[in-house]
ROBA-289424 format. One line per field, with one value per residue (C-alpha): residue number from 1; residue in three letters; x, y, z. Coordinates in steps of 0.1 Angstrom, whole numbers, plus 2048, in hexadecimal, padded with zeros to 3 digits. Layout:
REM ROBA-289424
seq c(NUM, ...)
type c(ALA, ...)
x c(X, ...)
y c(Y, ...)
z c(Z, ...)
//
This chain:
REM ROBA-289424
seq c(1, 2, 3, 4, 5, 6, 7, 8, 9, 10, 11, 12, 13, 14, 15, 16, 17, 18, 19, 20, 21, 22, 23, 24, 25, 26, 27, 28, 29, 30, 31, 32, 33, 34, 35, 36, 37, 38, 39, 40, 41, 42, 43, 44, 45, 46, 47, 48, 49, 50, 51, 52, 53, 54, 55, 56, 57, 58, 59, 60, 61, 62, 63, 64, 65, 66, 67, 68, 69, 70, 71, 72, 73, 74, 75, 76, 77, 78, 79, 80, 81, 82, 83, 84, 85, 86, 87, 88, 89, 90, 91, 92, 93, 94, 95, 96, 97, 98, 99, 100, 101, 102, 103, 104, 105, 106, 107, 108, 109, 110, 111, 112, 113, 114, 115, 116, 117, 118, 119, 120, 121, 122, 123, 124, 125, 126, 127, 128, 129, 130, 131, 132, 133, 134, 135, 136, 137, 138, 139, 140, 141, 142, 143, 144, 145, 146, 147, 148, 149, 150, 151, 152, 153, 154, 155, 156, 157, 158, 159, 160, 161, 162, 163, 164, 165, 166, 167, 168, 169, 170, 171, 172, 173, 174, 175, 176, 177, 178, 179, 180, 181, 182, 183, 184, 185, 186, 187, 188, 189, 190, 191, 192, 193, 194, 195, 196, 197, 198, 199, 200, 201, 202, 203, 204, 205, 206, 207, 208, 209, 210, 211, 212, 213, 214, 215, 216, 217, 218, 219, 220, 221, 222, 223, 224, 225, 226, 227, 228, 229, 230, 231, 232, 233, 234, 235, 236, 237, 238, 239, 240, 241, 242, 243, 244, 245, 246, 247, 248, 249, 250, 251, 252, 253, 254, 255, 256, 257, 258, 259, 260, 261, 262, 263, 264, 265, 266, 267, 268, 269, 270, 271, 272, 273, 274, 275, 276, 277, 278, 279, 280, 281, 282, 283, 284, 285, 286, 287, 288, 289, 290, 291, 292, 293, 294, 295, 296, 297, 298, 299, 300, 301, 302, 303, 304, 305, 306, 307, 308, 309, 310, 311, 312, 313, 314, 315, 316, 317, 318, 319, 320, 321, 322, 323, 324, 325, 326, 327, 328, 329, 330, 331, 332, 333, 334, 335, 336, 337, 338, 339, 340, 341, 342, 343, 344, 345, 346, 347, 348, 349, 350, 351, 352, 353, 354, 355, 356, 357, 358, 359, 360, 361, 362)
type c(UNK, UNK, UNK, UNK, UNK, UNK, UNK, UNK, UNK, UNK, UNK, UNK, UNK, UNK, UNK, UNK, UNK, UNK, UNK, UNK, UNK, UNK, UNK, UNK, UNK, UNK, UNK, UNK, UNK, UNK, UNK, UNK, UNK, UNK, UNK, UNK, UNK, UNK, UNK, UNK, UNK, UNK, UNK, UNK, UNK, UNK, UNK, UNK, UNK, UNK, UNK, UNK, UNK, UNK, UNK, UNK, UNK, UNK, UNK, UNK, UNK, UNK, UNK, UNK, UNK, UNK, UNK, UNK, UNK, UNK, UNK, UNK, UNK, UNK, UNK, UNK, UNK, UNK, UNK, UNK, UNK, UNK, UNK, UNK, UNK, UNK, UNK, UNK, UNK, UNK, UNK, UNK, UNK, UNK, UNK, UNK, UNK, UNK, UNK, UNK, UNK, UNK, UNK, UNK, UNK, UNK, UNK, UNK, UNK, UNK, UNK, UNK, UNK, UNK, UNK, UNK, UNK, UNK, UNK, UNK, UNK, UNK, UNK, UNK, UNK, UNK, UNK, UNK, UNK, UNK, UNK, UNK, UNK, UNK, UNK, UNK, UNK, UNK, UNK, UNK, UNK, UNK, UNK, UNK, UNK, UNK, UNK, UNK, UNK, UNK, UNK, UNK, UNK, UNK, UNK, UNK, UNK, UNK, UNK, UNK, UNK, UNK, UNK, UNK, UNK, UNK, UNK, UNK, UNK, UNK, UNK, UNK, UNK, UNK, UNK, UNK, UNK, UNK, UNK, UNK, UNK, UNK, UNK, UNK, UNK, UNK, UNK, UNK, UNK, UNK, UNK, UNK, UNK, UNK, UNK, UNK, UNK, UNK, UNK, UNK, UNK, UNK, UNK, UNK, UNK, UNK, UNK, UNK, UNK, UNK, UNK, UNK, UNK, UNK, UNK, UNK, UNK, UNK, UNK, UNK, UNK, UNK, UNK, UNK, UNK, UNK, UNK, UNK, UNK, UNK, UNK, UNK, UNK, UNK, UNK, UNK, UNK, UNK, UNK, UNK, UNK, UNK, UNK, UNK, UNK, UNK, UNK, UNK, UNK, UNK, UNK, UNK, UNK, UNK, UNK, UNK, UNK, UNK, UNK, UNK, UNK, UNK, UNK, UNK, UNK, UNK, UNK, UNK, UNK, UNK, UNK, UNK, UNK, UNK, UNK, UNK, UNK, UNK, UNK, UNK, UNK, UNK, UNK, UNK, UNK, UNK, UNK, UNK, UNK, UNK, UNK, UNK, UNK, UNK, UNK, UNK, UNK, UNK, UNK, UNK, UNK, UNK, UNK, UNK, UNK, UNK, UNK, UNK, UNK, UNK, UNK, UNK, UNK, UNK, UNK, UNK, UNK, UNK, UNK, UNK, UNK, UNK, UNK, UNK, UNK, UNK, UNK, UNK, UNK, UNK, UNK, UNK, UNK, UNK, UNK, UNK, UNK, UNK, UNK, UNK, UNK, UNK, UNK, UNK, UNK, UNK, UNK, UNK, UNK, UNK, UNK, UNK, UNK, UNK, UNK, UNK, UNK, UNK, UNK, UNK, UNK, UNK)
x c(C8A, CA9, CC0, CE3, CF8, CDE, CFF, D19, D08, CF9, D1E, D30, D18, D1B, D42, D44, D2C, D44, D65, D5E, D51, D71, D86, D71, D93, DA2, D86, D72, D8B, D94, DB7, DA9, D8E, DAB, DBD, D98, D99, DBC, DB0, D94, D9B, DB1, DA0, D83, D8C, D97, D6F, D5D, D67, D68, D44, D37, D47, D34, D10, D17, D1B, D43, D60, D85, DA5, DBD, DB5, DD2, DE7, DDE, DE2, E07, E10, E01, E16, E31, E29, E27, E47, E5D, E4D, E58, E77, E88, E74, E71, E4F, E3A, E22, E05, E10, E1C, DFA, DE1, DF9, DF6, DD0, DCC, DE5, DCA, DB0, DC1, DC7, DA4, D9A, DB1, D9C, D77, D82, D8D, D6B, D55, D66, D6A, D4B, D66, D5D, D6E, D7A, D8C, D9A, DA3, DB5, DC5, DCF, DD9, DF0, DFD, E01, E12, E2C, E32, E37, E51, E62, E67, E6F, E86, E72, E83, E72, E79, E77, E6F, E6D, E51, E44, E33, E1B, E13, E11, DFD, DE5, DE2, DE8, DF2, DE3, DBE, DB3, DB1, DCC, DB5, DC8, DC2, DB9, D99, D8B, D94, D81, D63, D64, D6A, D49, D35, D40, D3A, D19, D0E, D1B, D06, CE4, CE1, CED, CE7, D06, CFC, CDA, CEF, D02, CE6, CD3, CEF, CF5, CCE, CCA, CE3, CCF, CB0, CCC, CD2, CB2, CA7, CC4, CE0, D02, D0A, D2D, D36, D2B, D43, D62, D5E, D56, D75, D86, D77, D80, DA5, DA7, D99, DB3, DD1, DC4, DCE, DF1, DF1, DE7, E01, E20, E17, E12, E35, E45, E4D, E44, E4B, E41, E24, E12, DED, DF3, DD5, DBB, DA9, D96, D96, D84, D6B, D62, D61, D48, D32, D31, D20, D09, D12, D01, D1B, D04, D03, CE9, CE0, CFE, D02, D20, D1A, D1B, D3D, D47, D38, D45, D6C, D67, D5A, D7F, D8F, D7D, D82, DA7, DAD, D95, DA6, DC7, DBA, DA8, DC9, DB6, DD2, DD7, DC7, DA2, DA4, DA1, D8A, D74, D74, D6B, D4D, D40, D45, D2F, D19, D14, D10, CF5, CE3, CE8, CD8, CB6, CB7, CBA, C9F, C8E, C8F, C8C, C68, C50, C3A, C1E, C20, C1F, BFC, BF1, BDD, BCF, BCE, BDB, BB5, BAF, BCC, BC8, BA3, BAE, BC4, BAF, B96, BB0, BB9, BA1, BA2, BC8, BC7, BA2, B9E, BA1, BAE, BAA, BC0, BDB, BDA, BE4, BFD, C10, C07, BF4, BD2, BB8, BB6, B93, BA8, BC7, BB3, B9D, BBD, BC5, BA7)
y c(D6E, D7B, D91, D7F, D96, D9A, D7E, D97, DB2, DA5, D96, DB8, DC4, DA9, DAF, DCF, DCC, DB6, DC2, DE3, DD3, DC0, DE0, DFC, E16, E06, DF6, E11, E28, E37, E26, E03, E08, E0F, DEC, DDE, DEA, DE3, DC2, DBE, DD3, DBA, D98, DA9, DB1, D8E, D80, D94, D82, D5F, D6E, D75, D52, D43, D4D, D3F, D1C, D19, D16, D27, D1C, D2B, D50, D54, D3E, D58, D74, D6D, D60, D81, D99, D86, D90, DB4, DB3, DA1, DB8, DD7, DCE, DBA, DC8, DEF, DEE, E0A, DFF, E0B, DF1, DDA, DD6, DD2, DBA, DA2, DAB, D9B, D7F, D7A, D79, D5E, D4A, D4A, D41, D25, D19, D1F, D0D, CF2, CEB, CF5, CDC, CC1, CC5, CBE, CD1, CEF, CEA, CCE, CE1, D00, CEB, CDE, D02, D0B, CF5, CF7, D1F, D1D, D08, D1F, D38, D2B, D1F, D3F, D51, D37, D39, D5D, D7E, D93, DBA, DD5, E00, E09, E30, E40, E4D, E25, E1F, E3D, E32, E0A, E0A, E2F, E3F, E4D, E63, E66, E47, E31, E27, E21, DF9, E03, E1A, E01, DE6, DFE, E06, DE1, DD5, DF3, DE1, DBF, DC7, DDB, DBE, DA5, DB9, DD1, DBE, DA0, D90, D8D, D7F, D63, D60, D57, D43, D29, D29, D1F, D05, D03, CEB, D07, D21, D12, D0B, D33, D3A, D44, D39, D28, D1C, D41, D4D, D35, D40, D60, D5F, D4A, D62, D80, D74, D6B, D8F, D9C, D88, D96, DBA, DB1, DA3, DC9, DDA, DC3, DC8, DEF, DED, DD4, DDA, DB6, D95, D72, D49, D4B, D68, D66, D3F, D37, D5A, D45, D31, D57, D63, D45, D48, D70, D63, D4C, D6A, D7E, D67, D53, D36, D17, D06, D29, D3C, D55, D72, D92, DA8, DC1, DA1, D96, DBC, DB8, D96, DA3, DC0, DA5, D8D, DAE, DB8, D93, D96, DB9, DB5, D95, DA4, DC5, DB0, D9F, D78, D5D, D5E, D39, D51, D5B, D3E, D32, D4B, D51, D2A, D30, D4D, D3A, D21, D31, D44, D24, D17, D36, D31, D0F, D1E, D35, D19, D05, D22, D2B, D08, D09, D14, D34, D44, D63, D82, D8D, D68, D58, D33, D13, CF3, CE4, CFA, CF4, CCD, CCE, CE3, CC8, CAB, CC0, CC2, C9F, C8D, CA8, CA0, C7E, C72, C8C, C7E, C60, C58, C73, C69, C49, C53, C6A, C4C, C35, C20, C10, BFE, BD9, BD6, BE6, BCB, BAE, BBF, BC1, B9E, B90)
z c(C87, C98, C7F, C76, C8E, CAC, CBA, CB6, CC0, CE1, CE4, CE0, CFE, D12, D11, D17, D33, D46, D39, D49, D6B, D6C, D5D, D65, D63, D45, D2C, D27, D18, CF7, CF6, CF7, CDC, CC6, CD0, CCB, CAC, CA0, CA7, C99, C77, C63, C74, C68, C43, C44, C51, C35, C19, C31, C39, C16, C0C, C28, C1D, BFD, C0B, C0D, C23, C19, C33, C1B, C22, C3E, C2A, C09, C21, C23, C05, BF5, C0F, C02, BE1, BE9, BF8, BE0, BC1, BD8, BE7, BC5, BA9, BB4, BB0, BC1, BD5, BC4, BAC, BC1, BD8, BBC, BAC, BD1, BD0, BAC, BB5, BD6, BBF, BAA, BC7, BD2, BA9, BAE, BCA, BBC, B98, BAC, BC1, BA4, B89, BA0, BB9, BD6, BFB, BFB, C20, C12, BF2, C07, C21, C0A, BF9, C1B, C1C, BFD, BFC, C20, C15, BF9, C0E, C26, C05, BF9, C19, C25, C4A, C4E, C52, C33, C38, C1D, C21, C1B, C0E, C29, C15, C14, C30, C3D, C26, C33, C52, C61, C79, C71, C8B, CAD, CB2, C9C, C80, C5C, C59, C6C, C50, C3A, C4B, C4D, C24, C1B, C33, C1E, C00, C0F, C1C, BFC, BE7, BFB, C00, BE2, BC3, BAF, BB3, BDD, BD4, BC1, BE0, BF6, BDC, BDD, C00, C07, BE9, BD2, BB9, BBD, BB5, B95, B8A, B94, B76, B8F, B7F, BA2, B95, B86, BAA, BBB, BAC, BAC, BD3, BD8, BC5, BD4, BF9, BF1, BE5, C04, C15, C00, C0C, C29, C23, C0E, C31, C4A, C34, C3A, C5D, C64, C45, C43, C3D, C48, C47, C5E, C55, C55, C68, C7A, C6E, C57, C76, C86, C6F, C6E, C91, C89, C6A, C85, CA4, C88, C7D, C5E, C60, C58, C3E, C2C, C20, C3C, C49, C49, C48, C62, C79, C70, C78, C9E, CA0, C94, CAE, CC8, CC0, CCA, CE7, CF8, CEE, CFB, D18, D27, D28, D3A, D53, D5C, D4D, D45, D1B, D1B, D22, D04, CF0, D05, D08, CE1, CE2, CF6, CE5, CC2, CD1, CE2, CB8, CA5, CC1, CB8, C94, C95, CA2, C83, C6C, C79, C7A, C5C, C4B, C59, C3E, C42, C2E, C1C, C33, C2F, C20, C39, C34, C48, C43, C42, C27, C16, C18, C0C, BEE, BE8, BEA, BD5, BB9, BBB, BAC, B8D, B84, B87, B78, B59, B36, B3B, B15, B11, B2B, B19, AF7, B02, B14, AF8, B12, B08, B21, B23, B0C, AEE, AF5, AF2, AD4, ABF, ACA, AB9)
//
């Protein structure tokens, strides 16, 4: 069975296959890895939690609208309360994280789709948002000790939000692979009912995965007021079906279940090599899109032929029987479970046979 990002990966070569025939003097080069991968850092951040959220059988639209409502945050507890930002960015992190609690309570207590409840959050949280911004840009100074640490540069003209994409897919990927809580996270996506009846507190799980993902998302509102020291009505508009198609180039499968982390990383790097590619090779900006489109579809084809694949039962490794076998031990057994002690079947279901009816007739 193909691994979740064998897509993304065979997409990032493929790309940079024909973005160096078409740019052979420009694509290949140090400075555009860096735009790749100022590109592909914070849309990236973003798909992890989408990603882990995705295994576990759910949808979340409100992560660009939380995005901005949390860099909001960070800049009015700055700018008009004088907090520092160490304060300041946990404090948008937690609020992230209370978002996202808003939207798992919601779909666990009243069993709702979460693309409907998250839609509907989205919504909700961007019209916040351009009520309490008015639709203007609102600045804020922030330390440079800050912003060295969010978003400066790193080394070698990389710049900070690209470590931070690298630590938080460790933790992703460590979360989802090594721990309990990741186990949970796949049981539900698979079978939700099978979840539950293995012990796994599916509706705990839920809420803390929505809750988990908005925080992600409020990291990066934390690491885009560093970088533009502002923040306005529209930030984070339109990232949240980004970072789905991000989640799908790397392998999530949409019905959940079946991802992998270290996809959604080659699938975030792949968003930014089609953007940055295009405009070396001179492509109208419509490509982009379209392309993107292509690739997205080209994923979720692929995806299919997992699932099927894997909804196709399969011995034991080592376990080797046939079907005849199987059958006649069936058929062998049969007979057993449904003839022995039938006196005793009877009594237990307080039946009795006709002869004993008409006995206590008479």
């Amino acid at each position: 069975m193909l691994r979740p990002e064998t897509t993304a990966l065979a997409a990032v070569i493929v790309l940079f296959i024909i973005f160096s025939i078409l740019s052979p003097g420009l694509f290949p080069a140090k400075e555009t890895y860096i735009s790749v991968m100022s590109v592909a850092a914070e849309l990236g951040i973003l798909s992890i939690g989408v990603t882990l959220l995705m295994i576990g059988g759910y949808f979340d639209l409100s992560v660009g609208a939380v995005l901005g409502l949390t860099s909001y945050i960070v800049v009015v507890l700055m700018r008009d309360f004088g907090m520092p930002p160490i304060v300041a960015a946990p404090a948008a992190v937690a609020a992230g994280a209370v978002l996202g609690t808003i939207n798992g309570a919601i779909v666990v207590r009243f069993r709702i789709h979460s693309f409907v409840v998250t839609l509907g959050t989205m919504l909700i949280w961007r019209g916040v948002l351009i009520a309490l911004t008015g639709g203007f840009p609102m600045t804020v100074a922030i330390a440079p000790a800050f912003k060295a640490i969010m978003a400066g540069p790193l080394l070698d003209g990389f710049r900070m939000s690209m470590l931070w994409f690298f630590v938080i897919a460790a933790f992703g990927t460590f979360l989802l692979v090594r721990t309990r809580f990741g186990n949970w996270i796949q049981a539900r996506g698979q079978n939700e009912q099978a979840a539950r009846n293995l012990g796994v507190p599916v509706d705990r799980t839920t809420v803390v995965l929505f809750a988990l993902t908005s925080a992600i998302a409020a990291v990066v509102g934390v690491i885009q007021v560093a970088r533009f020291s502002s923040v306005d009505a529209l930030r984070g508009e339109g990232m949240e079906l980004q970072a789905v198609a991000v989640t799908v180039i790397g392998g999530t499968l949409l019905s959940g279940g079946y991802g992998s982390v270290i996809g959604t990383v080659l699938g975030a790097i792949t968003f930014g090599m089609i953007q940055v590619g295009l405009v070396l090779a001179g492509a109208p900006g419509h490509f982009f899109r379209t392309l993107t489109g292509l690739i997205v579809v080209g994923a979720v084809i692929l995806n299919t032929d997992v699932a099927r694949r894997m909804t196709r039962s399969r011995p034991l490794r080592g376990f080797h029987r046939s079907s005849e076998a199987a059958d006649a031990a069936i058929a062998a057994t049969a007979p057993l479970s449904t003839e022995q002690k039938p006196e005793e079947n009877r009594a237990k279901h307080g039946m009795s046979r006709p002869e004993d009816r008409e006995k206590a007739r008479s």
